[in-house]
C-alpha positions in Angstrom: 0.0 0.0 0.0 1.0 3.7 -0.9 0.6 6.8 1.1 0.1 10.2 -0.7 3.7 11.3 0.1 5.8 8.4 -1.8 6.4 5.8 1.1 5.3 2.4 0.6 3.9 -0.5 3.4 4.1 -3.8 4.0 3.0 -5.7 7.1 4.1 -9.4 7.8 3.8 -12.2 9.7 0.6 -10.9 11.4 -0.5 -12.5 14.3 2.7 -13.8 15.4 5.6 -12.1 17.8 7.6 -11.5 14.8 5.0 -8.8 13.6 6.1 -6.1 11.7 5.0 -3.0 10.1 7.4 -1.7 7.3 7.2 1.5 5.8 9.9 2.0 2.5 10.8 4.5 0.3 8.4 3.7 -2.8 11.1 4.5 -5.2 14.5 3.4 -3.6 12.8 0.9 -1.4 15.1 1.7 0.9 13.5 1.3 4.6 11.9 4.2 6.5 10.9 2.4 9.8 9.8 -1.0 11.0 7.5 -1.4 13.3 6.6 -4.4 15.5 2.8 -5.5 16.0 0.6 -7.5 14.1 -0.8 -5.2 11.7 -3.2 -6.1 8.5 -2.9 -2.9 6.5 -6.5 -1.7 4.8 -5.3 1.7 3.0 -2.9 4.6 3.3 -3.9 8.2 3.7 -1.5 11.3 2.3 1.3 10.5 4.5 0.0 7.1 6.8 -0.8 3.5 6.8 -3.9 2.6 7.8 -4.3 -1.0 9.8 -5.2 -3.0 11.8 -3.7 -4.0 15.1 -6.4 -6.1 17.3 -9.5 -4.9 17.3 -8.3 -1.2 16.7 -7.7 1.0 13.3 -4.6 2.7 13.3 -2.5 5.5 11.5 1.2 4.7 11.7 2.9 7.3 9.7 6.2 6.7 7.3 8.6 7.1 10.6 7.1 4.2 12.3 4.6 5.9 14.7 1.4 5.6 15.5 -0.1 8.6 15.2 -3.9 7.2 16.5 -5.7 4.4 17.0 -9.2 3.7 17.6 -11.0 1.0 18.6 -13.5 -0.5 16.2 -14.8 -3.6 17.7 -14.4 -5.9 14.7 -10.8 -7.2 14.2 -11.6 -8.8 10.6 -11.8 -6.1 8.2 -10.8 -6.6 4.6 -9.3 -3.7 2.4 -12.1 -2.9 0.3 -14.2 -2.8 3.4 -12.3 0.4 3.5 -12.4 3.8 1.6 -10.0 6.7 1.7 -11.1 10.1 0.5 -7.1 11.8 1.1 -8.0 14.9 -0.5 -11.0 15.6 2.6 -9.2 13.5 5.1 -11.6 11.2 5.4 -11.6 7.1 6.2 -15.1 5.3 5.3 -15.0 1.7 7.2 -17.3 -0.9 6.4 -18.4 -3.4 9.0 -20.5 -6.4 8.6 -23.1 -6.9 11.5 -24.6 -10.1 11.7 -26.8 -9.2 8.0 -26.3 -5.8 8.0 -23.4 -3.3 7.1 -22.4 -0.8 9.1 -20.3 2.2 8.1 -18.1 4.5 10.1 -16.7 8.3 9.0 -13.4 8.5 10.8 -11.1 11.6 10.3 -8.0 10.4 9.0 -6.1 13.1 10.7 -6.9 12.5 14.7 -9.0 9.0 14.2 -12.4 10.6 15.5 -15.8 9.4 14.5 -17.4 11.6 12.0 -20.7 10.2 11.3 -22.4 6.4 11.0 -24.7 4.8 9.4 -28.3 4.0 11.2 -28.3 0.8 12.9 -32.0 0.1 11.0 -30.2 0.4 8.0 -27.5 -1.6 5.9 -25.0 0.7 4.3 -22.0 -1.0 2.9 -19.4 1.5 1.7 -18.2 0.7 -2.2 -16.3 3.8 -3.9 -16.3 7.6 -3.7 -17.5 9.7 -6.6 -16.7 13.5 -7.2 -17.2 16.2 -4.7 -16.4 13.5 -1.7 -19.8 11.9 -2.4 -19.4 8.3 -1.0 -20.9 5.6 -3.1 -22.8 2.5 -0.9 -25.2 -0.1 -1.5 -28.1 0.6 0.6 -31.0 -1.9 1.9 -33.5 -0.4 4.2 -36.9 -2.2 4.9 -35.6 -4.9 1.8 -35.3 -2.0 -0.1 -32.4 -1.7 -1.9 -30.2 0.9 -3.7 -27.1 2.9 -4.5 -27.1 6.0 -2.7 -24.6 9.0 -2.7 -23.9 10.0 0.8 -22.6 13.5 1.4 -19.6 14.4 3.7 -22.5 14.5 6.6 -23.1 10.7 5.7 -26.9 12.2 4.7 -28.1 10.9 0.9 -27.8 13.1 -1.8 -29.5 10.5 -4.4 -31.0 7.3 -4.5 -31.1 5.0 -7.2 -33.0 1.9 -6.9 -32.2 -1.5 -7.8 -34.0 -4.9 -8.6 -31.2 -7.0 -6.4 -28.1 -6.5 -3.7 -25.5 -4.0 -5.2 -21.9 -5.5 -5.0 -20.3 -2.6 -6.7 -20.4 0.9 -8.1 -18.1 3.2 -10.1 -18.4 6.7 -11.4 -17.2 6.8 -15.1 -16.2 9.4 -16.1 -15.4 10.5 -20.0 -17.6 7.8 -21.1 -14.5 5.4 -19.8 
């Protein structure tokens, strides 16, 4: 994973005492800082890893430290589970609860909570379209859609849809 400022990070052996963090120089690969802990690494903000370490997310920047961490409550989160807006400083982390999704706002700078989805309603975050619109596939009620939420995590639009939405993209350019 790459950060915004040009350093790249691994983690390895996860789970184990040997648990490392490594953040490199994404052109040299010549090595910034290791870090020990078990750390699964779910995106990168302008200049930080973001992982996870337990049942925490955690910004580790390109000198090794952690800069915040945050408990979450779920220790199995999987990368696309996770959207980074760098340009607003913004983190969007999907959970699954039982049959439901649940999404979080964090501020990428600090690790506070910004905003989160209703507990009555599945909102699984998949992409961000322009102006920091967040993309998710919505049920509520067996209901279901693609919504754009604003940076308030309120819907701008709804679109509805026959069946469960996996995905979504904004193309733009016809591309």
């Amino acid at each position: 994973m790459r950060d915004g400022s040009g350093t790249a990070y691994a983690a390895y052996a996860p789970e184990t005492d040997e648990g490392r963090l490594v953040a490199a120089d994404a052109l040299t690969g010549g090595l910034r800082a290791r870090t020990p802990g078990s750390f699964t690494i779910v995106g990168a903000t302008e200049d930080a890893a973001l992982a996870l370490e337990g049942s925490s997310l955690v910004s580790v920047g390109a000198g090794g430290v952690r800069r915040w961490s945050t408990a979450i409550g779920r220790p199995f989160i999987f990368p696309q589970e996770v959207i980074v807006d760098r340009a607003r400083e913004r983190a969007y982390v999907g959970r699954r609860e039982v049959n439901r999704w649940r999404t979080t706002a964090f501020d990428t700078g600090d690790g506070g909570v910004i905003w989160r989805s209703a507990p009555a309603r599945s909102v699984r975050p998949l992409s961000l379209a322009q102006g920091g619109l967040l993309l998710v596939g919505s049920v509520d009620g067996g209901r279901r859609a693609v919504r754009a939420l604003g940076l308030d995590g309120l819907p701008r639009w709804t679109f509805r849809t026959a069946g469960e939405v996996v995905g979504a993209r904004e193309l733009t350019g016809r591309t």
